[in-house]
PDB file of N, CA, C and O in Angstrom:
ATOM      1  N   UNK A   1      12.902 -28.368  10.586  1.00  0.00           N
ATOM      2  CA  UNK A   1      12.411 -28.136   9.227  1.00  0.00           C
ATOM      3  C   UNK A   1      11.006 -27.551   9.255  1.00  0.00           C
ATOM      4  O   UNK A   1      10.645 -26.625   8.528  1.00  0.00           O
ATOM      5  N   UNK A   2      10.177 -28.222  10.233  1.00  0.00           N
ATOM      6  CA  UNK A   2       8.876 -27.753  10.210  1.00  0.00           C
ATOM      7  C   UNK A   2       8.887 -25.954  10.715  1.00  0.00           C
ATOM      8  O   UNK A   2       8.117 -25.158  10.177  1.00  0.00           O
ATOM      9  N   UNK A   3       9.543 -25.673  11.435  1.00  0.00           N
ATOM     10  CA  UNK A   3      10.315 -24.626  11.700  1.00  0.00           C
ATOM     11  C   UNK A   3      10.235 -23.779  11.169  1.00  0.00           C
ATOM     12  O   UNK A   3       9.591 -22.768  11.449  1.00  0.00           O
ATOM     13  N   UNK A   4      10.881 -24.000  10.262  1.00  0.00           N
ATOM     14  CA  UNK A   4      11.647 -23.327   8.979  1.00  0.00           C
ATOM     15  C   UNK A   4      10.359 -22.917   8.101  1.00  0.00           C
ATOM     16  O   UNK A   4      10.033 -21.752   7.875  1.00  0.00           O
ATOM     17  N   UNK A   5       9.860 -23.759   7.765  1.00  0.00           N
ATOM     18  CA  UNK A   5       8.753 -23.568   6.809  1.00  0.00           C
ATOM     19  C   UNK A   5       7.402 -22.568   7.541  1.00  0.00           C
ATOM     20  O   UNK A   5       7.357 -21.574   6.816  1.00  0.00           O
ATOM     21  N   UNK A   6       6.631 -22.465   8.324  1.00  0.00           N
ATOM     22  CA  UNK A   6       6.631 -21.453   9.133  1.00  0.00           C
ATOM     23  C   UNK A   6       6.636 -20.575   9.149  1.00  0.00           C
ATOM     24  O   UNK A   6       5.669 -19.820   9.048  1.00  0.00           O
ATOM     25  N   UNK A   7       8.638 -20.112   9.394  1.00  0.00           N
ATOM     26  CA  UNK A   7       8.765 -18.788   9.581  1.00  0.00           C
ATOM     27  C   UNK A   7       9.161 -18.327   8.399  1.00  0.00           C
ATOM     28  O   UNK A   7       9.515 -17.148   8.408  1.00  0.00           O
ATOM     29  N   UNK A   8       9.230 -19.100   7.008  1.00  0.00           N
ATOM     30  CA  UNK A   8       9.333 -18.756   5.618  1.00  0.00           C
ATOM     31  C   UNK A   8       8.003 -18.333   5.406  1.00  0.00           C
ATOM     32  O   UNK A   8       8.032 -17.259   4.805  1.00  0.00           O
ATOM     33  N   UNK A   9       7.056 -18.639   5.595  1.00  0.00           N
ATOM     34  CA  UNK A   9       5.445 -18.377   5.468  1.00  0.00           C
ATOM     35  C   UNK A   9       5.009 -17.191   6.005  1.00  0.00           C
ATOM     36  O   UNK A   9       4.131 -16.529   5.453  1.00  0.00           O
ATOM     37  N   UNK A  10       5.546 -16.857   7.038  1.00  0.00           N
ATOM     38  CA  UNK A  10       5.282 -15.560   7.370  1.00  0.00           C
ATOM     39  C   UNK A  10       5.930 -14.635   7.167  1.00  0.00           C
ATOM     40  O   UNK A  10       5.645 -13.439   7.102  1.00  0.00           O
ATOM     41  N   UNK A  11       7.106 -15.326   7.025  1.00  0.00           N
ATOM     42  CA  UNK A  11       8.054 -13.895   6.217  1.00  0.00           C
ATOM     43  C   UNK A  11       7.047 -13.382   4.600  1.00  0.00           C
ATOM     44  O   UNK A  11       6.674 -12.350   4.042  1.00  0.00           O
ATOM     45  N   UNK A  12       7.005 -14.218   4.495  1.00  0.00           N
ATOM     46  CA  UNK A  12       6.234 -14.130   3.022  1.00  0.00           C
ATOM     47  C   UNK A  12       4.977 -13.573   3.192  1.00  0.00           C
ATOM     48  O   UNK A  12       4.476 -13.045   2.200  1.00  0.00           O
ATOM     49  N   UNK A  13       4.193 -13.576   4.512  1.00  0.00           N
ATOM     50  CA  UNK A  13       2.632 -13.043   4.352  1.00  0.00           C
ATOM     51  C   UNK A  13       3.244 -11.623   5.064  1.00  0.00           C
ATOM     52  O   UNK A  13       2.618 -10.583   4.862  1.00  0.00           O
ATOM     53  N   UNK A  14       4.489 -11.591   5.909  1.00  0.00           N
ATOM     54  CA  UNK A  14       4.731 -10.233   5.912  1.00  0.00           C
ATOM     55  C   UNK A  14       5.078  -9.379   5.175  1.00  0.00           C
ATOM     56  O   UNK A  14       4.652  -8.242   5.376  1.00  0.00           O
ATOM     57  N   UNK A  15       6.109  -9.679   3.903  1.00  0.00           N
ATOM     58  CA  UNK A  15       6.591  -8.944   2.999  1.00  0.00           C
ATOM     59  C   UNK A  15       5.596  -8.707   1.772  1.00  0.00           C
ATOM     60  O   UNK A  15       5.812  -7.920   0.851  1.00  0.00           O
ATOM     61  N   UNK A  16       4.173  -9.734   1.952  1.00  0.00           N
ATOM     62  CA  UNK A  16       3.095  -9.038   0.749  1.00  0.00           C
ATOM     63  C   UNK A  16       2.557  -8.412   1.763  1.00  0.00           C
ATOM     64  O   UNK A  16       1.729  -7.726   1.163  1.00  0.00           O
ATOM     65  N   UNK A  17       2.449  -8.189   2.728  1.00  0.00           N
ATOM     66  CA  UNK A  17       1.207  -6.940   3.576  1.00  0.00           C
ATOM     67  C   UNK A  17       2.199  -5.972   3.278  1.00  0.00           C
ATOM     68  O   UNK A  17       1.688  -5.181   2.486  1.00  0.00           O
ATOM     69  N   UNK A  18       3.337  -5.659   3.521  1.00  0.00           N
ATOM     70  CA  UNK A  18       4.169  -4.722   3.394  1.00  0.00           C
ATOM     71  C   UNK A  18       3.876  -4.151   1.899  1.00  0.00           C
ATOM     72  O   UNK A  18       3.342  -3.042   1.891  1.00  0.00           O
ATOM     73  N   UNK A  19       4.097  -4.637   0.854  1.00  0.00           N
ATOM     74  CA  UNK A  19       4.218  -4.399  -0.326  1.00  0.00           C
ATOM     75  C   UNK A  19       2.269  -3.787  -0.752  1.00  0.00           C
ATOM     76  O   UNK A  19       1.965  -2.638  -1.071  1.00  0.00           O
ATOM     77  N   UNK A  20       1.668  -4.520  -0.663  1.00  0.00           N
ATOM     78  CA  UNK A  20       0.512  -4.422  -0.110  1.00  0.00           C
ATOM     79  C   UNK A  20       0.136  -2.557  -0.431  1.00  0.00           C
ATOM     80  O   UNK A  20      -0.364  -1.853  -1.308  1.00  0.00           O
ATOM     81  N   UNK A  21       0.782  -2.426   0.967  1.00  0.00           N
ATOM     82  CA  UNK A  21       0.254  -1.211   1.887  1.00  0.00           C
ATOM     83  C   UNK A  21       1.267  -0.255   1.356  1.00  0.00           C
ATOM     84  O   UNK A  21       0.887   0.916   1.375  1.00  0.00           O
ATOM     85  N   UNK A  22       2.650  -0.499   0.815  1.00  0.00           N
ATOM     86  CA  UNK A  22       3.649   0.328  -0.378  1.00  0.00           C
ATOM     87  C   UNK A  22       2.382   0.625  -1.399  1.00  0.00           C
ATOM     88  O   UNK A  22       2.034   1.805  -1.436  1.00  0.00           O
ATOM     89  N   UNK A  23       1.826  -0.083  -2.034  1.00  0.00           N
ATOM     90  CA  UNK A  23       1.143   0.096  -3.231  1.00  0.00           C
ATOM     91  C   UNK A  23       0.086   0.947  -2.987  1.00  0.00           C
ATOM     92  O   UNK A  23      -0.299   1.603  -3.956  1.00  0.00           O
ATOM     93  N   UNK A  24      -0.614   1.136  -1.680  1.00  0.00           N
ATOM     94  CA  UNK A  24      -1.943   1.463  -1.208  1.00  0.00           C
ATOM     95  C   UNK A  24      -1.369   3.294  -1.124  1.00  0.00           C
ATOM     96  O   UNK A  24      -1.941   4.326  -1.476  1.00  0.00           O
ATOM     97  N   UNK A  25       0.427   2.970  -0.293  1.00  0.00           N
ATOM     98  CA  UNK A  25       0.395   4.808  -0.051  1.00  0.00           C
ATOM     99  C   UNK A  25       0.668   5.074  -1.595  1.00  0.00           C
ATOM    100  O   UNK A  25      -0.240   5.647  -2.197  1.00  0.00           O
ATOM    101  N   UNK A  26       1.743   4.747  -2.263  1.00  0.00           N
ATOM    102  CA  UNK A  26       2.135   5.049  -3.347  1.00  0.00           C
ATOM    103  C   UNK A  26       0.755   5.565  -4.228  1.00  0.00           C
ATOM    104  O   UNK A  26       0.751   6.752  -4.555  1.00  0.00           O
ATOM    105  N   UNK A  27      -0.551   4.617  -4.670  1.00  0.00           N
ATOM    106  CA  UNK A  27      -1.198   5.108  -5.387  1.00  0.00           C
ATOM    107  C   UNK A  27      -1.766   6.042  -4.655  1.00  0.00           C
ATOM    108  O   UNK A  27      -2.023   6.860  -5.538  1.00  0.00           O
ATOM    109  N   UNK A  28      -2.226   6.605  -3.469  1.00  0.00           N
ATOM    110  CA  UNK A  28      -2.904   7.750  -2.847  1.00  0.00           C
ATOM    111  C   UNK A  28      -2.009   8.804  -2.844  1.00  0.00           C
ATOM    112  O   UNK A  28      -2.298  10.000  -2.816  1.00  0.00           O
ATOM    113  N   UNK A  29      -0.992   8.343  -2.873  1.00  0.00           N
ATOM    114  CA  UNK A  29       0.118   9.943  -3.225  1.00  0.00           C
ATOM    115  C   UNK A  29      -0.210  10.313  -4.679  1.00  0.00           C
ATOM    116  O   UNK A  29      -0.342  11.483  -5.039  1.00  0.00           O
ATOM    117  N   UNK A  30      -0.317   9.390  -5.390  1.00  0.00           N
ATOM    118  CA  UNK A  30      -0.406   9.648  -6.754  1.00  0.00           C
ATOM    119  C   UNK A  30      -1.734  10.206  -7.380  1.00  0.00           C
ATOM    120  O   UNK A  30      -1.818  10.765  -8.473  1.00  0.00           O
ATOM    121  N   UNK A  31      -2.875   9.929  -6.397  1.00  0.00           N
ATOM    122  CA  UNK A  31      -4.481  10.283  -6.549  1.00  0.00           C
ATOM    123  C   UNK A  31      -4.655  11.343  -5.926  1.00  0.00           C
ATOM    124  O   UNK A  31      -5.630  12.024  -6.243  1.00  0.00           O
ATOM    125  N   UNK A  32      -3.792  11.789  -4.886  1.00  0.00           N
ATOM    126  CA  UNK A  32      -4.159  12.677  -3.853  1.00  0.00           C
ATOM    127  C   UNK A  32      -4.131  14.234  -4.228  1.00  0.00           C
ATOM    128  O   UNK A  32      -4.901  15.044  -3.712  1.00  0.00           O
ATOM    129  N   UNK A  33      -2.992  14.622  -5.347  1.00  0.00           N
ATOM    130  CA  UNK A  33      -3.047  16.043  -6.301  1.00  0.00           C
ATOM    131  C   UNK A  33      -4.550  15.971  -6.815  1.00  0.00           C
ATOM    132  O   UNK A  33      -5.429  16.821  -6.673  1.00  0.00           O
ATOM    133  N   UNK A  34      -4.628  14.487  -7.579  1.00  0.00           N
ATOM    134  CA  UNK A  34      -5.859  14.837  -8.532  1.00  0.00           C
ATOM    135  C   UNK A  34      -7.173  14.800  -8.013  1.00  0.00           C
ATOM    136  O   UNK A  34      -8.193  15.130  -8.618  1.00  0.00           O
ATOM    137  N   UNK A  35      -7.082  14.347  -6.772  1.00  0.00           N
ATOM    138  CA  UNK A  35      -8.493  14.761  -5.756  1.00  0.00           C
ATOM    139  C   UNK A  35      -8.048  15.957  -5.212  1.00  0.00           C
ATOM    140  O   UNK A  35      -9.076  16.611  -5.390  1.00  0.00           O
ATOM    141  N   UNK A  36      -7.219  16.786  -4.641  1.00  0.00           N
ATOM    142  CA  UNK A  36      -7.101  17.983  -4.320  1.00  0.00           C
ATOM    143  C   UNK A  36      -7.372  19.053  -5.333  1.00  0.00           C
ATOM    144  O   UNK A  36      -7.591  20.127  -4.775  1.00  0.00           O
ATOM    145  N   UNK A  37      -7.442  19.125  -6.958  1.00  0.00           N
ATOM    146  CA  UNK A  37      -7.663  19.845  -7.856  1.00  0.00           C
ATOM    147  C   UNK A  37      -8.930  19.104  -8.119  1.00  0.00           C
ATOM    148  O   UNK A  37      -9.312  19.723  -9.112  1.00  0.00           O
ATOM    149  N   UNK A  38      -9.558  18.478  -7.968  1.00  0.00           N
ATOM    150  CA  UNK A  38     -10.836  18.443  -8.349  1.00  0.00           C
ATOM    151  C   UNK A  38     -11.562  19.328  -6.740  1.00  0.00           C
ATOM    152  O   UNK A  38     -12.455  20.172  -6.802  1.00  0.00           O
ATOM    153  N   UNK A  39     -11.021  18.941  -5.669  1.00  0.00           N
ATOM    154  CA  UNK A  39     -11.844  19.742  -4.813  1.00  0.00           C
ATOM    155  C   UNK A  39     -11.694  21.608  -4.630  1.00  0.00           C
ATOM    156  O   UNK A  39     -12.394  22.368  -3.961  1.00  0.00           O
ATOM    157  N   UNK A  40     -10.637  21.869  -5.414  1.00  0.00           N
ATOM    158  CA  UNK A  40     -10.086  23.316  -5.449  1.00  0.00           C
ATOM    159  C   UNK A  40     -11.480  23.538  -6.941  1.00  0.00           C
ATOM    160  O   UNK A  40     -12.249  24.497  -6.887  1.00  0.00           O
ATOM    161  N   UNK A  41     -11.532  22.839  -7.737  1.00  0.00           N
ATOM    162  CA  UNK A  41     -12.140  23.613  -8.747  1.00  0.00           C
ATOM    163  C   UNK A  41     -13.441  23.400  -8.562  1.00  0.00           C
ATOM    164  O   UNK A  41     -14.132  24.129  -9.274  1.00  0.00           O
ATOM    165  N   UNK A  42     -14.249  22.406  -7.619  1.00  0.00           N
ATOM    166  CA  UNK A  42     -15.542  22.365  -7.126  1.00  0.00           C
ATOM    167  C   UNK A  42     -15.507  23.863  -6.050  1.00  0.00           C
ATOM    168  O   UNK A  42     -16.026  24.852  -6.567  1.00  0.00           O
ATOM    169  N   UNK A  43     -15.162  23.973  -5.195  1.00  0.00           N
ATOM    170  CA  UNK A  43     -14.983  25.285  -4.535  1.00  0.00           C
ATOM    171  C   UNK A  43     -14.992  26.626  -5.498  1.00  0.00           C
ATOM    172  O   UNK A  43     -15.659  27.656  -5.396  1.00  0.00           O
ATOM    173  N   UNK A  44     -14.408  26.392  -6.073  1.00  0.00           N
ATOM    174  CA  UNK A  44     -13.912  27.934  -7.153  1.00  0.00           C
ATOM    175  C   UNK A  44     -15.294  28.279  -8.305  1.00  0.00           C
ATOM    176  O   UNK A  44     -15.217  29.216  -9.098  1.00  0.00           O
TER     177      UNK A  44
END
């Protein structure tokens, strides 16, 4: 049982780092146009 609880705990601190770091690329994909057009129109 002690076991168990454990490797439920880390499943769990693995699947929020995972989710985590989903959220981290997801919003930089999503920021990454609008920092690329701000650096195209600082250049221009």
């Amino acid at each position: 049982m002690k076991w168990y609880k454990i490797f439920t705990s880390l499943v769990n601190k693995l699947s929020n780092l995972t989710s985590l770091t989903t959220l981290k690329i997801c919003s930089s994909l999503i920021l990454l146009p609008n920092e690329l057009s701000n650096l195209i129109s600082l250049t221009t």
